[in-house]
Structures are given as C-alpha cells and as structure tokens.
N, C-alpha and C positions, 0 to 999 in steps of 0.2 A: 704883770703880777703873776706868780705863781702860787699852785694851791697846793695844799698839804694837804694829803690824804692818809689819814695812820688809822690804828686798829684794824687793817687790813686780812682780808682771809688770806693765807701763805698760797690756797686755789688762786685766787683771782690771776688774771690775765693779763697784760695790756688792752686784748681787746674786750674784755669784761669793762675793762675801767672805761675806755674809750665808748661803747657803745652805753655808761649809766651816764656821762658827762656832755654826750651829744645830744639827749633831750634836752639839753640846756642853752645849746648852740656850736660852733665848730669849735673841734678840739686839734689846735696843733701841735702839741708834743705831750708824749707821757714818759716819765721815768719812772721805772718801778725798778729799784735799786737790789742788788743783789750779792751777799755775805763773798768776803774774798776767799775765805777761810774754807767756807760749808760749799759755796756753791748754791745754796737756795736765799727764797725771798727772805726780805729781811721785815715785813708786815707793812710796807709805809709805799706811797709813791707821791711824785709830783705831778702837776698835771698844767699845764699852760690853753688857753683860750683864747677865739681872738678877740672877742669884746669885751671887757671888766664887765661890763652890767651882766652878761652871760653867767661870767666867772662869781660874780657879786649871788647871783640868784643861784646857782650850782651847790654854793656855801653854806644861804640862806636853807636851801631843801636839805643838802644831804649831812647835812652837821648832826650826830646823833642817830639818824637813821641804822635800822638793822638792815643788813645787805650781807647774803651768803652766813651766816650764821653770828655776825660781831657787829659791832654797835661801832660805825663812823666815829672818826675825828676828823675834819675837814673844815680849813680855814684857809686863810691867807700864809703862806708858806713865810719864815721868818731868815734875815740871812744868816747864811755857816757865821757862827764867831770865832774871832780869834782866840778862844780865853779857853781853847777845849771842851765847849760845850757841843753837845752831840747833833745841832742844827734840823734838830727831826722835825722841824714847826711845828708842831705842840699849841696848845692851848685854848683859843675860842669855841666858848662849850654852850653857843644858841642852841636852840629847841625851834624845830619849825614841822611842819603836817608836808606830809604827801602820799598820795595814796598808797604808792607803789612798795614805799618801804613803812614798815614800822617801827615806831619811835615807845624807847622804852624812858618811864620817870627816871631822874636819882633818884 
C-alpha cells in the first residue's frame, strides 16, 4: 500500500516527511513529486512502509493534522486512472488526536 500525503508545505522535505512517518515505523520509499514545468514541489507526496498496521496507524494520526503550517491530507494512496483523472489520492478525511500535531474542526 501506498500513502497519500497532500496539502503539503511546498518547505517540507523528504527528510521532514520521512523523519514524521518513522514514529510510526520503517519508512521505505517517499516520493515527493516535482512540477516539470516550474521545477518546484507540487504540495503532495507518497510515502510507502513496511508494515500496513504501521502505515494503517501513520493514517489514522496524521489525517487532518497541522504540520509546518497546513492541515494534512493522508490516506491510502488511490491508483493513476485511466480516464485523466489527476491520481493525487485525495479523499479520507478521519480526525484522530496526537500530541504532536494539532488538529483543526471543519
């Protein structure tokens, strides 16, 4: 499984992301995908783990959370479709506590 991570700060890192996702457990790959056009971030990345439950809980915490000044989207990564949709995984919008970050209502 892969995870979608959007509303990203255009700041963030690989190793920013890699270093919020390994309290969760090992992180083996991150894509943080980058405009062909501009040359900078494009706000979103993927992030792969080795164990679902890891990735399952990574989810559960950082769905929603404020981190470097925007408010997470992070789910379960959706596949590229054929139909020209823009494949960004988009959508699961839980609410879960942690201390670390804070969590704003809708």
């Amino acid at each position: 499984m892969t995870i979608y991570v959007g509303n990203l700060s255009f700041q963030a890192t690989e190793d920013d992301i890699k270093d919020v996702f390994a309290e969760y457990g090992e992180v083996t790959r991150i894509s943080l995908p980058i405009d062909r056009e501009t040359g900078k971030k494009r706000g979103f990345a993927f992030v792969d783990m080795a164990e679902e439950a890891n990735e399952d809980a990574a989810i559960a915490e950082l769905d929603g959370a404020e981190w470097l000044g925007r408010e997470l989207r992070v789910n379960k990564a959706r596949p590229r479709s054929d139909d020209g949709g823009n494949g960004d995984g988009g959508g699961n919008r839980n609410r879960s506590r942690n201390s670390r970050f804070s969590h704003n209502p809708l």
